[in-house]
C-alpha positions in Angstrom: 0.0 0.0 0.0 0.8 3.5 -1.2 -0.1 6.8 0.7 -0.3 9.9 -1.9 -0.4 13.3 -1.9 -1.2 15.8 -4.9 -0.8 19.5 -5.1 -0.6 21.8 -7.8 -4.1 22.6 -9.6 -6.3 25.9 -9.0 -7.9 28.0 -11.2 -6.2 29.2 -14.6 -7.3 30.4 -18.1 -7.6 28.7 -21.3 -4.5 28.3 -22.6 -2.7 28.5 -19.3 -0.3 25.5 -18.2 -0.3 23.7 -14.9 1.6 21.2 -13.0 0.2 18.8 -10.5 2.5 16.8 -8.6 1.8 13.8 -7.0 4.4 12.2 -3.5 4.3 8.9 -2.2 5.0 7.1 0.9 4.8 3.7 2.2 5.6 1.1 0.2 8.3 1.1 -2.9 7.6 3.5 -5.2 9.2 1.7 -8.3 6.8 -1.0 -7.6 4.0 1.1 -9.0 2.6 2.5 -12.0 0.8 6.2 -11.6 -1.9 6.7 -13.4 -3.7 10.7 -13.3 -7.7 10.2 -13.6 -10.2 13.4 -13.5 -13.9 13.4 -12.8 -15.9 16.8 -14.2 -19.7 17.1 -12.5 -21.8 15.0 -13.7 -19.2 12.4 -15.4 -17.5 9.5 -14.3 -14.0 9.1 -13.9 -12.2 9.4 -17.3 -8.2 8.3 -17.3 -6.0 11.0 -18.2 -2.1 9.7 -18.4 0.0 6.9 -16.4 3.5 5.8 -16.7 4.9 2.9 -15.9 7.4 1.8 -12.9 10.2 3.1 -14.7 9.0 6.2 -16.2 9.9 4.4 -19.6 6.2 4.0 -20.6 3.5 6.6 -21.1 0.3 6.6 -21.7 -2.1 9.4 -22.5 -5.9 10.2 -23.0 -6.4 11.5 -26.8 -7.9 14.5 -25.7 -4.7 15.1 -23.9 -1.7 13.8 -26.2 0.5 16.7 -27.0 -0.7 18.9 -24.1 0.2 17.1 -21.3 3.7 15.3 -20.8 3.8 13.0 -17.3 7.3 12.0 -15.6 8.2 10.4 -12.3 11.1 10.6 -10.1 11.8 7.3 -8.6 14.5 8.9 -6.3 11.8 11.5 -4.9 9.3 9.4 -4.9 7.2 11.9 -7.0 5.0 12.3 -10.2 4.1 15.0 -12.2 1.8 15.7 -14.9 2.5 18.7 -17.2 -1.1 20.1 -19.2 -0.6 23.2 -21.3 -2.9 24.6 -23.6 -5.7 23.9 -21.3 -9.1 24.0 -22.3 -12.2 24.5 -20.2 -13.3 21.1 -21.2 -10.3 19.7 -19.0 -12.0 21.5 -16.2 -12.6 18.7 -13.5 -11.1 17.1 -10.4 -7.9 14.9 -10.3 -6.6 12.3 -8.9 -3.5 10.6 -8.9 -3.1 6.6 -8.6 -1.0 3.7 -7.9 -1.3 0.2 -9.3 1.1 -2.7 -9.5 0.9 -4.4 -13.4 3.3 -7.0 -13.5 7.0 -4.9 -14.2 7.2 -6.8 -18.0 3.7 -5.9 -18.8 3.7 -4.0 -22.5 0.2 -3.4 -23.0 -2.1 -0.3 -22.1 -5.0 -1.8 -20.9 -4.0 -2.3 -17.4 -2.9 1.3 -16.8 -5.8 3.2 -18.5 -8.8 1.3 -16.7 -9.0 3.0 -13.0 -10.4 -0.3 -11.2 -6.6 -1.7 -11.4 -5.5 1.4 -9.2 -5.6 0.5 -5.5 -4.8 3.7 -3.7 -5.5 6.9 -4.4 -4.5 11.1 -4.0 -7.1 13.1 -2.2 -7.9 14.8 -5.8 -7.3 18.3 -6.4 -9.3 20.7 -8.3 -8.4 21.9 -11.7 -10.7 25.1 -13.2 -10.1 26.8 -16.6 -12.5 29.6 -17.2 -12.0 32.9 -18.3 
């Protein structure tokens, strides 16, 4: 088991960039993938990126490839996710995750389906309005 803890989000503008960070404890952190979800009012939970134990493997939401960029730091036990260019549509709340796929595991299945994730950030809120 994983504890994590996000900050970063807030309110910006479209076209603004943010940077939500996500820190673990417990646990070893290069066990786990970290996957970024969001959940707008009204919707479920959507995935938004993940990367794999070794920050080698990325994965991202299409709405999101080319604005956001995700990266861990196994040595700080951190994630982020990068967004730039946001819109208002990527206005929601999000949550950071870990899983544990098996380390040799290619695929993305297991990374962009949130019922593999086991524990969870507290969320933060993200707002792009004008």
């Amino acid at each position: 088991q994983v504890h994590l803890v996000q900050s970063g989000g807030g309110l910006v503008q479209p076209g603004d960039s943010l940077r939500l960070s996500c820190a673990a404890s417990g646990g070893t952190f290069s066990d786990y993938a970290i996957g970024w979800f969001r959940q707008a009012p009204g919707k479920e939970r959507e995935f938004v990126s993940a990367v794999n134990w070794n920050g080698i493997n990325t994965y991202y939401e299409d709405s999101v490839k080319g604005r956001a960029t995700v990266s861990r730091d196994n040595a700080k036990n951190t994630v982020s996710l990068q967004m730039n260019n946001l819109r208002a549509e990527d206005t929601a709340v999000y949550y950071c995750a870990a899983a544990r796929p098996p380390k040799e595991y290619s695929g993305s299945y297991y990374y962009t389906h949130y019922g593999f994730y086991d524990d969870w950030g507290q969320g933060t809120q993200v707002t792009v309005s004008s």
